[in-house]
C-alpha positions as CSV (number, residue, x, y, z in Angstrom):
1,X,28.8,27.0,-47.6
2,X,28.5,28.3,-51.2
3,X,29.7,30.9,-53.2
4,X,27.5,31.5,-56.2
5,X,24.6,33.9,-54.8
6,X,21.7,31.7,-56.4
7,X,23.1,28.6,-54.3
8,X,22.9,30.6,-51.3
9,X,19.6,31.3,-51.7
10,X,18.7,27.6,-52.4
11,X,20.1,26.7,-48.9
12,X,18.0,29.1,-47.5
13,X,14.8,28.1,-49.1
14,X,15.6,24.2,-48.8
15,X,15.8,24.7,-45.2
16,X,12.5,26.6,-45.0
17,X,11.0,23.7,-46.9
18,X,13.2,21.0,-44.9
19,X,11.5,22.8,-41.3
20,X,8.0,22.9,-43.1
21,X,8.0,19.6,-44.2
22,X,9.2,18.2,-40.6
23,X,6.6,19.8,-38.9
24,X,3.7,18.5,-41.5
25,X,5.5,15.6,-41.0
26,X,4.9,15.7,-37.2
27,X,1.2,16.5,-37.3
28,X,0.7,13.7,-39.0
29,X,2.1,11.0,-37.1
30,X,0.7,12.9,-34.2
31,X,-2.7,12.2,-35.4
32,X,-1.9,8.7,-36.6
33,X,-1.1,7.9,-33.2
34,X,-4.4,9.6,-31.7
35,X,-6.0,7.0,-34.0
36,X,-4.7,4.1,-33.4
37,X,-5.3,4.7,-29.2
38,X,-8.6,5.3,-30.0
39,X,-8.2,1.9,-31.7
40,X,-6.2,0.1,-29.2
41,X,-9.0,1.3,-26.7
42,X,-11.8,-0.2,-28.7
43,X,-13.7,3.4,-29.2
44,X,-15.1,3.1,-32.4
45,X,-16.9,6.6,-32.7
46,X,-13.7,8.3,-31.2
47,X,-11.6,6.3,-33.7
48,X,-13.9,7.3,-36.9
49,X,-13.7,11.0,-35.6
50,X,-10.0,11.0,-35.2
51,X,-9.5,8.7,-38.9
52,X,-11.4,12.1,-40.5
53,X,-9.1,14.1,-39.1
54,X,-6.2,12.0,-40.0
55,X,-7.6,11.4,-43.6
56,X,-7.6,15.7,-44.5
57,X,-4.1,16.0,-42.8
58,X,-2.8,12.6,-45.0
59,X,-4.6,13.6,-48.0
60,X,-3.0,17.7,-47.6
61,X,0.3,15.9,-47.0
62,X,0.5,14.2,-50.6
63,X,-0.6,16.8,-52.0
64,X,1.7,18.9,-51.3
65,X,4.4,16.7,-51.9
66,X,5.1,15.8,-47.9
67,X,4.7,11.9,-48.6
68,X,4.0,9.9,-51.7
69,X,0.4,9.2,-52.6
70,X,1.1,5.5,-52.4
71,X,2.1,5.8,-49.0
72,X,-1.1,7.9,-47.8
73,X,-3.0,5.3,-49.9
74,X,-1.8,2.2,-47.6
75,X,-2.1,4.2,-44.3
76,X,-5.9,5.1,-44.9
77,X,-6.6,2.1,-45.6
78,X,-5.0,0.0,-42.9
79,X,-6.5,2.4,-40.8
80,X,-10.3,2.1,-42.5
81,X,-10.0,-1.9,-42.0
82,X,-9.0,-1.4,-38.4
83,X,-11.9,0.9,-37.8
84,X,-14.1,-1.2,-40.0
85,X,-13.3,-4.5,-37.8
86,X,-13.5,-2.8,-34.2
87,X,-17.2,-2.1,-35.4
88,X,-18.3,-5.0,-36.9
């Protein structure tokens, strides 16, 4: 534990962040998973209306500095061309 009062206080705020973060974190692969079931199940109107949802929560994610851009980049689109090939 430190000493110095301003490192205290940055343990305490990089936990907050740390237990913000890992809950983002879960919603996300939460709905990832609610996506690719939908998928998996070949239910292309439930899959589009779970991808949406998945989309907002990726594209809030990077934004707030949750996960890198690139990373929400490759999982909408893996998911797009999944959807995109269960409906053609």
């Amino acid at each position: 534990m430190p000493n110095i009062k301003q490192q205290i206080k940055r343990v305490k705020t990089n936990e907050k962040a740390r237990q913000r973060n890992a809950h983002f974190k879960s919603m996300v692969r939460t709905q990832l998973k609610k996506v690719y079931l939908a998928i998996e199940a070949k239910d292309a109107i439930l899959a589009k209306d779970e991808y949406k949802k998945a989309v907002a929560l990726l594209d809030k994610a990077a934004g707030r500095g949750v996960f890198h851009r690139n990373k929400v980049a490759r999982h909408k689109s893996d998911l797009a061309r999944q959807i995109n090939e269960l409906s053609a």
